[in-house]
C-alpha positions as CSV (number, residue, x, y, z in Angstrom):
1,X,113.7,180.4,133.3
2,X,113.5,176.9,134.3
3,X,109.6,176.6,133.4
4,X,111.1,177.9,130.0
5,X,112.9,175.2,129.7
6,X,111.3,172.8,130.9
7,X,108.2,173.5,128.4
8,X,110.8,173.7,125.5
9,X,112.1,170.5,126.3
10,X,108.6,168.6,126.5
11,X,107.2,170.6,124.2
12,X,109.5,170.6,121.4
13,X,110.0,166.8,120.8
14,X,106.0,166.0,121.9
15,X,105.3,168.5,118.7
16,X,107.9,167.0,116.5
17,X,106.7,163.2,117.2
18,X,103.3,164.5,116.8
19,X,104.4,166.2,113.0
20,X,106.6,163.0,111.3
21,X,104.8,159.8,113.9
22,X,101.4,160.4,114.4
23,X,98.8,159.9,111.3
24,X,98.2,163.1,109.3
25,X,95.0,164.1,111.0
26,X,97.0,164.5,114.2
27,X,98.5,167.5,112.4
28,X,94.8,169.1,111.9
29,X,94.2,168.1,115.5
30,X,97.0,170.4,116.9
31,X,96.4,173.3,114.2
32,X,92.7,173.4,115.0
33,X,94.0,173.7,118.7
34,X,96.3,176.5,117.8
35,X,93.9,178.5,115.8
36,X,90.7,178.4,117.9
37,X,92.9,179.0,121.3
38,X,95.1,181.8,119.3
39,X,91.4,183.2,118.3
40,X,90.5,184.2,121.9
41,X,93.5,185.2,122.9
42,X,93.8,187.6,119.8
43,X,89.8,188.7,120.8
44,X,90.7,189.1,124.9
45,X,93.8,191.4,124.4
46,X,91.8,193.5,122.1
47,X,88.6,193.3,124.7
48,X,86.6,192.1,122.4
49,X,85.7,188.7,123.9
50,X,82.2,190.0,125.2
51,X,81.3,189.3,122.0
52,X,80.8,186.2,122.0
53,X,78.9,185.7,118.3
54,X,81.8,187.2,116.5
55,X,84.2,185.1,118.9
56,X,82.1,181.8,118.3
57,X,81.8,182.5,114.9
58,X,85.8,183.0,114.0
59,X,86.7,180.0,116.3
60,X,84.3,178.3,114.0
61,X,86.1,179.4,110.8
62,X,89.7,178.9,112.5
63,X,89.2,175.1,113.0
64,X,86.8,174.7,109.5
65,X,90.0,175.8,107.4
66,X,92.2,173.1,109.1
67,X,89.0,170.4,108.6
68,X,88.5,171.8,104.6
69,X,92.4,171.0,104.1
70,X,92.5,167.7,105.6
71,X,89.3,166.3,104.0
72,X,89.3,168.9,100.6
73,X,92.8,170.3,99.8
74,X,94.4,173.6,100.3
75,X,93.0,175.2,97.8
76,X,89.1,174.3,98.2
77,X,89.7,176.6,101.9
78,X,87.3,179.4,99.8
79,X,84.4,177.3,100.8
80,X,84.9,178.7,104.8
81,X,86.0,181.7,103.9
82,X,83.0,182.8,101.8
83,X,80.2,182.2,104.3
84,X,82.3,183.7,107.3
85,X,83.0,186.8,105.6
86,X,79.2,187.2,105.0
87,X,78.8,186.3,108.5
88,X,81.1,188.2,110.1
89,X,80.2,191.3,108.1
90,X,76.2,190.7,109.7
91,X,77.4,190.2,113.0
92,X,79.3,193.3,112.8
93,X,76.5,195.3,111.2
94,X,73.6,193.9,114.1
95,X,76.2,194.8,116.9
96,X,76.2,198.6,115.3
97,X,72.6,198.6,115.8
98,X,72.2,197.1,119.0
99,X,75.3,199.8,120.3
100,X,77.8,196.7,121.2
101,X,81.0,198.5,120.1
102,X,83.1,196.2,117.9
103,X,84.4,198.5,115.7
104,X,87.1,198.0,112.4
105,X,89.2,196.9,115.4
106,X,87.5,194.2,115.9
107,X,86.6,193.0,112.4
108,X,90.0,193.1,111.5
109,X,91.1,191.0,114.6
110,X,88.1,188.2,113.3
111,X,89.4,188.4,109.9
112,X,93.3,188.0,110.9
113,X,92.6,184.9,113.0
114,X,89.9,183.4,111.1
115,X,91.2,183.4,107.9
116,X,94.6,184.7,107.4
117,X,96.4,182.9,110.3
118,X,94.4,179.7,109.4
119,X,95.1,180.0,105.9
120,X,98.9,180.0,107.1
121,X,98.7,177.2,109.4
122,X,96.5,174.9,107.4
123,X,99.8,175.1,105.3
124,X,101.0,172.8,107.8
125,X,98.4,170.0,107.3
126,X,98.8,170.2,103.5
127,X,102.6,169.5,103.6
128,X,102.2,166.6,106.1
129,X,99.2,165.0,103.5
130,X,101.8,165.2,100.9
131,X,104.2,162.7,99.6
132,X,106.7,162.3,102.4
133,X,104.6,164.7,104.1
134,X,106.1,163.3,107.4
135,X,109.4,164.8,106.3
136,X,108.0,167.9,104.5
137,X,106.4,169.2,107.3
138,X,108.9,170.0,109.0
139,X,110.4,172.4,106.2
140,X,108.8,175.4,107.9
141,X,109.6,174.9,110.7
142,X,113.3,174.9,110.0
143,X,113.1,178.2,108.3
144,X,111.6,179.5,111.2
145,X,113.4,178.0,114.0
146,X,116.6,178.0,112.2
147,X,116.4,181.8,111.3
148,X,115.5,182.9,114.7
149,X,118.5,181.1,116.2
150,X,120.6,182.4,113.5
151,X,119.4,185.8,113.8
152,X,119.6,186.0,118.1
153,X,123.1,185.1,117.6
154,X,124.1,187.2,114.6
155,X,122.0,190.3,116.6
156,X,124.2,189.3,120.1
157,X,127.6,189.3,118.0
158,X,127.1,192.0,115.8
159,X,124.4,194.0,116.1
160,X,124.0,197.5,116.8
161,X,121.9,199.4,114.0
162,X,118.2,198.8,115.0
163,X,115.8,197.7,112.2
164,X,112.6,198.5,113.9
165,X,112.9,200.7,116.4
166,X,109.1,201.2,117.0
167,X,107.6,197.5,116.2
168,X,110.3,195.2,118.1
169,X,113.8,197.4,119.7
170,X,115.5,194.5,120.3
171,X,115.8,193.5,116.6
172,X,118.6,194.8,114.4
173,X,119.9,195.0,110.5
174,X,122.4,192.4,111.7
175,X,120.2,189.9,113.3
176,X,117.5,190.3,109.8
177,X,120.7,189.1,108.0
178,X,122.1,186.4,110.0
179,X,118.7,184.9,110.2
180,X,118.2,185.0,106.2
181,X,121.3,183.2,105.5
182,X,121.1,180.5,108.6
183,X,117.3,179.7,107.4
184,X,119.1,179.4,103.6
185,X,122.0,177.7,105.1
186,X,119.2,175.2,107.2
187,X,117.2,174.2,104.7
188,X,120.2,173.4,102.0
189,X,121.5,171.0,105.2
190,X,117.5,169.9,105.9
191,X,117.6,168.7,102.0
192,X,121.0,166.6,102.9
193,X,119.3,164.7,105.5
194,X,116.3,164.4,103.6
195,X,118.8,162.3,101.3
196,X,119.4,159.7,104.0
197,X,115.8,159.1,103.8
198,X,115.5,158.8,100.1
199,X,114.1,161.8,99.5
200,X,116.0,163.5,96.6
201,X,115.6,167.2,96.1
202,X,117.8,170.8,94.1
203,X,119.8,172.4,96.8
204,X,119.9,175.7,95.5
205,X,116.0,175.4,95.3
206,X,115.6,174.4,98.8
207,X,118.1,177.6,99.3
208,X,115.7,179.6,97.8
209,X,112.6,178.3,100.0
210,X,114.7,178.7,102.9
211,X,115.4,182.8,102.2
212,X,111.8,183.3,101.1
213,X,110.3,181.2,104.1
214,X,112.4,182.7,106.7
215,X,111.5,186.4,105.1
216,X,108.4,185.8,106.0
217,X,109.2,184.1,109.1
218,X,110.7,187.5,110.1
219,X,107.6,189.4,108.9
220,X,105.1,187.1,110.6
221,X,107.2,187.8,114.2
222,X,107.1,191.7,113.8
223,X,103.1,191.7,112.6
224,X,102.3,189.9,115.4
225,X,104.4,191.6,118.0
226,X,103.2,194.9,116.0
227,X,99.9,193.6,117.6
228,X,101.2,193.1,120.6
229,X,102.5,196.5,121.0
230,X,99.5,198.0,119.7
231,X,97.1,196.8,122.6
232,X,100.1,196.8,125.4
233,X,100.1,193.1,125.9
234,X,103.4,191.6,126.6
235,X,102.5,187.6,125.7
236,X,98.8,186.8,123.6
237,X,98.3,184.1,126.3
238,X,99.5,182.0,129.2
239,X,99.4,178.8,128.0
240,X,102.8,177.6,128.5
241,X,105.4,179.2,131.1
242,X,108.1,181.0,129.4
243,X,106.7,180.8,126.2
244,X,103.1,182.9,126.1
245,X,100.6,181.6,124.0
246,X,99.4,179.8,121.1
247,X,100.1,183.0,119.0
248,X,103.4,183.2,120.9
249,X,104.9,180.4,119.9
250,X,103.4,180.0,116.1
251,X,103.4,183.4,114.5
252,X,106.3,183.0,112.5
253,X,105.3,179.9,111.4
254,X,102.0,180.8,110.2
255,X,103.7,183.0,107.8
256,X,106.4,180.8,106.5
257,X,104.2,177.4,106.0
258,X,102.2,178.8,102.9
259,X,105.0,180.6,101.5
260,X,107.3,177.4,102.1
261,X,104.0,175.0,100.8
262,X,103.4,177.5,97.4
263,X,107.3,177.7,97.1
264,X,107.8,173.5,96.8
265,X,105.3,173.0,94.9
266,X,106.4,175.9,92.4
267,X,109.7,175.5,92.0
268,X,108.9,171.8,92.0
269,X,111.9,171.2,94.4
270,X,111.1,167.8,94.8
């Protein structure tokens, strides 16, 4: 517990400094980090790391879609995904051949962390290279941190019908709802403070975001602990004490960037 806490209370502010101070490509810095390091963690609980082309070639793709956003945009991240499909798809058929089991197993774990969860994360970079982007980024984050406060209360207080009994037991109908309406309730106070900082946005708008985003903040935690449970891994890593791995510690938020990025600039919030 106390290498918990003492991670969490490095960690957190180093990360947050990093987000708002540091220049923009500090941002692609860490989520290349994340995504290549979540890579083999995803490939080693699944025993799949032997392979090391199709684990080369994803940590490849993983840290490409966090260089195509900084340098191209969001929405030129097509140009990775193209060639590592193709790729991926000959890697897979030349390990058939040669007898190196890889299996759908496998080729869905290369496609989950070198597109999708890169894809979600490179969300990230593209609100911190927008305007205000030092402020914006941090929308995400308080839909997913926010909500999962929210929700481990509202679960403690009141919970007692499970919502997943099979995926994650500890989760309940009560804690799904308290963490909807804190990550609403969070990002119509986030919007507030953004006001001291002259950064005018609609309240009920940033509402919205903050339902949607910390939906799929909920989703992204039972997909990736659906994982989890699927190979028999407690944690995807060891990277910090108390907290698992890179996967650990950004699976929600890989799911409630893009939706959070796609829902601003949508709604046109700001």
């Amino acid at each position: 517990m106390k290498a918990r806490l003492l991670v969490a209370a490095v960690g957190v502010p180093a990360i947050l400094a990093l987000l708002c101070f540091a220049p923009a490509w500090a941002t692609t810095v860490l989520f290349c980090g994340v995504t290549v390091l979540g890579t083999w963690e995803l490939f080693h609980i699944l025993h799949v790391d032997s392979r090391r082309g199709a684990l080369c070639l994803t940590m490849a793709s993983s840290a490409a879609v966090q260089l195509v956003v900084y340098f191209l945009g969001y929405n030129k991240t097509v140009l990775v995904f193209l060639p590592f499909a193709l790729l991926l798809f000959l890697c897979w058929v030349a390990y058939y051949e040669r007898e190196e089991p890889f299996g759908l197993e496998g080729l869905a774990a290369a496609l989950f962390s070198g597109a999708f969860v890169p894809l979600g994360l490179g969300a990230m970079t593209a609100l911190r290279l927008s305007r205000r982007g030092d402020l914006l980024v941090l929308a995400p984050l308080v839909a997913t941190f926010v909500g999962d406060s929210g929700a481990y209360f509202a679960g403690r207080a009141l919970g007692k019908r499970k919502m997943s009994k099979r995926t994650s037991p500890n989760k309940t109908i009560a804690g799904l709802l308290g963490g909807l309406l804190s990550a609403t309730l969070g990002m119509v106070l986030y919007g507030l403070v953004l006001r001291l900082f002259g950064l005018y946005g609609s309240l009920w708008k940033l509402g919205v975001v903050g339902l949607l985003a910390g939906a799929a903040a909920q989703l992204g935690d039972l997909s990736f602990s659906l994982l989890k449970r699927h190979t028999g891994a407690k944690d995807y890593g060891h990277l910090l004490p108390g907290h698992g791995g890179a996967y650990d510690r950004f699976d929600s938020t890989s799911f409630a960037a893009p939706v959070t990025l796609v829902l601003l600039r949508l709604l046109e919030v700001f």
